[in-house]
C-alpha positions in Angstrom: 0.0 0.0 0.0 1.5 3.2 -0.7 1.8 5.8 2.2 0.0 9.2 2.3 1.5 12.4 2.0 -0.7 14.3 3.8 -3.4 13.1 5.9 -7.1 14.3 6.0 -6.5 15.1 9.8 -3.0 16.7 9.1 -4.3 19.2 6.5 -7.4 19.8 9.2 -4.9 20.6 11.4 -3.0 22.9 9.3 -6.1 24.3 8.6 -6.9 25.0 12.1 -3.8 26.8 12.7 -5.0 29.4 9.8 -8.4 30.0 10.6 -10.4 31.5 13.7 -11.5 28.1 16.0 -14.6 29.4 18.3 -15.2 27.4 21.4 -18.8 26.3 22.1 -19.6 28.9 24.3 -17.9 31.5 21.8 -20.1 30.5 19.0 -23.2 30.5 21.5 -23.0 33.8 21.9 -21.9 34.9 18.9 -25.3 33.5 17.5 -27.1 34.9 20.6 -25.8 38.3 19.5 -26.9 37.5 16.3 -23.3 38.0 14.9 -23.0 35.6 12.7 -24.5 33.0 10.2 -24.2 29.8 11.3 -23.6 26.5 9.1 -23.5 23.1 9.2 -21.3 21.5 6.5 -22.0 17.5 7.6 -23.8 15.1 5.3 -28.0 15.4 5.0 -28.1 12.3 6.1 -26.1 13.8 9.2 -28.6 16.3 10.1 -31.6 13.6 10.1 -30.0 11.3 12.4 -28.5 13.5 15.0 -30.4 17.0 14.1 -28.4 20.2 14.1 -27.9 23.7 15.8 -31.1 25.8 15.8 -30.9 28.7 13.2 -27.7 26.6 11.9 -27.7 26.9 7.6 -27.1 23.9 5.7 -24.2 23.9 3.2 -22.7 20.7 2.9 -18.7 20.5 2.7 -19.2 18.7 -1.2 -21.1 21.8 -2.3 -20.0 24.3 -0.6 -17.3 26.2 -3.1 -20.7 26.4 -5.5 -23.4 27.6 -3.0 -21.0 30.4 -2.1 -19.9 31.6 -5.3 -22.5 33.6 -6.9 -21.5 32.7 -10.2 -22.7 29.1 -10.1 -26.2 28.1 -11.0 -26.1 26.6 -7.0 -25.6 29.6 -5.2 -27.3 30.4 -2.0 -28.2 33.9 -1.5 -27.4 33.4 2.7 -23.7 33.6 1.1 -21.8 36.9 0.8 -18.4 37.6 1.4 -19.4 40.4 4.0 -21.2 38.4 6.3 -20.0 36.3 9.3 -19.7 32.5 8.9 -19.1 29.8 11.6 -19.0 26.5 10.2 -19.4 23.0 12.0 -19.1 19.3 11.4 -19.2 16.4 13.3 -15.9 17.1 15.0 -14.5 19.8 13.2 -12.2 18.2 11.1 -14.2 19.1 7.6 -15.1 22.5 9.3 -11.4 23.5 9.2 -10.6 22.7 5.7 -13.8 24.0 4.8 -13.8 27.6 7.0 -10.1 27.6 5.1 -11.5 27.2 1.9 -14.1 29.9 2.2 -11.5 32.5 3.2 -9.4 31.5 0.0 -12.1 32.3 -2.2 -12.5 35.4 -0.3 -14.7 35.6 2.8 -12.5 37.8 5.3 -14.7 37.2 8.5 -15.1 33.1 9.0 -14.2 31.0 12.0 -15.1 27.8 12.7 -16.9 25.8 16.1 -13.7 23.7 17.7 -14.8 20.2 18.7 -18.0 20.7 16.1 -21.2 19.6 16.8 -20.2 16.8 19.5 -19.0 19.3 21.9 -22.2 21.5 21.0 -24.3 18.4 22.4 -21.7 17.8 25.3 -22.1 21.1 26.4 -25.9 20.5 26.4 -27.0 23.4 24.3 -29.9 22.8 22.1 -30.4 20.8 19.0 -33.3 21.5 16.8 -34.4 17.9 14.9 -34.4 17.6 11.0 -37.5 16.0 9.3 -36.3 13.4 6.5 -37.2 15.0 2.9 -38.8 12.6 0.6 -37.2 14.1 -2.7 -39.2 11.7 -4.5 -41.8 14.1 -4.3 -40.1 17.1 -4.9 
């Protein structure tokens, strides 16, 4: 087998180290204040298992690039390079690389919740449950 270069948690640590990390109590009031827009980069299938943060935007980590760039058919208008962002995951591994990639295409003010949405949960704050979409029926 031939050995990595990099590793997915290496380059989420490296990551780290270049981006704002917001504990959970941080980000708690930050979205209290009403400071910032929240978003949740994990998997749908993520949200309707274990629910997510209330208020918390969902933009997940494979589509995120397009939903934030206005010049893709996929864009989101809750993006803007202005605006506040703090992003989570499960553990904020994919919240680092992603809150990294969001300042390389130009967002100046984006940080990112350290420990992700486990240490949310462990810290007892609320979680707000997501209803399964049939998108048969779309």
């Amino acid at each position: 087998m031939t050995e990595l270069r990099r590793t997915a948690w290496g380059m989420a640590e490296e990551a780290e180290r270049e981006i704002e990390s917001l504990s959970v109590e941080e980000t708690h009031a930050e979205l209290e204040e009403g400071r910032a827009t929240l978003l949740d980069i994990r998997d749908v299938r993520e949200l309707w298992l274990e629910g997510t943060i209330a208020g918390a935007k969902h933009a997940p980590r494979g589509m995120l690039e397009f939903w934030a760039d206005p010049d893709t058919k996929y864009h989101r208008d809750y993006f803007g390079p202005e605006r506040r962002y703090v992003l989570f995951c499960n553990e904020a591994g994919r919240s680092a690389l992603a809150a990294k990639r969001l300042a390389e295409m130009g967002f100046e003010d984006v940080a990112h919740l350290s420990g992700g949405f486990t240490a949310w949960q462990e810290a007892g704050y609320p979680v707000e449950t997501v209803e399964q979409r049939d998108y048969e029926s779309r």
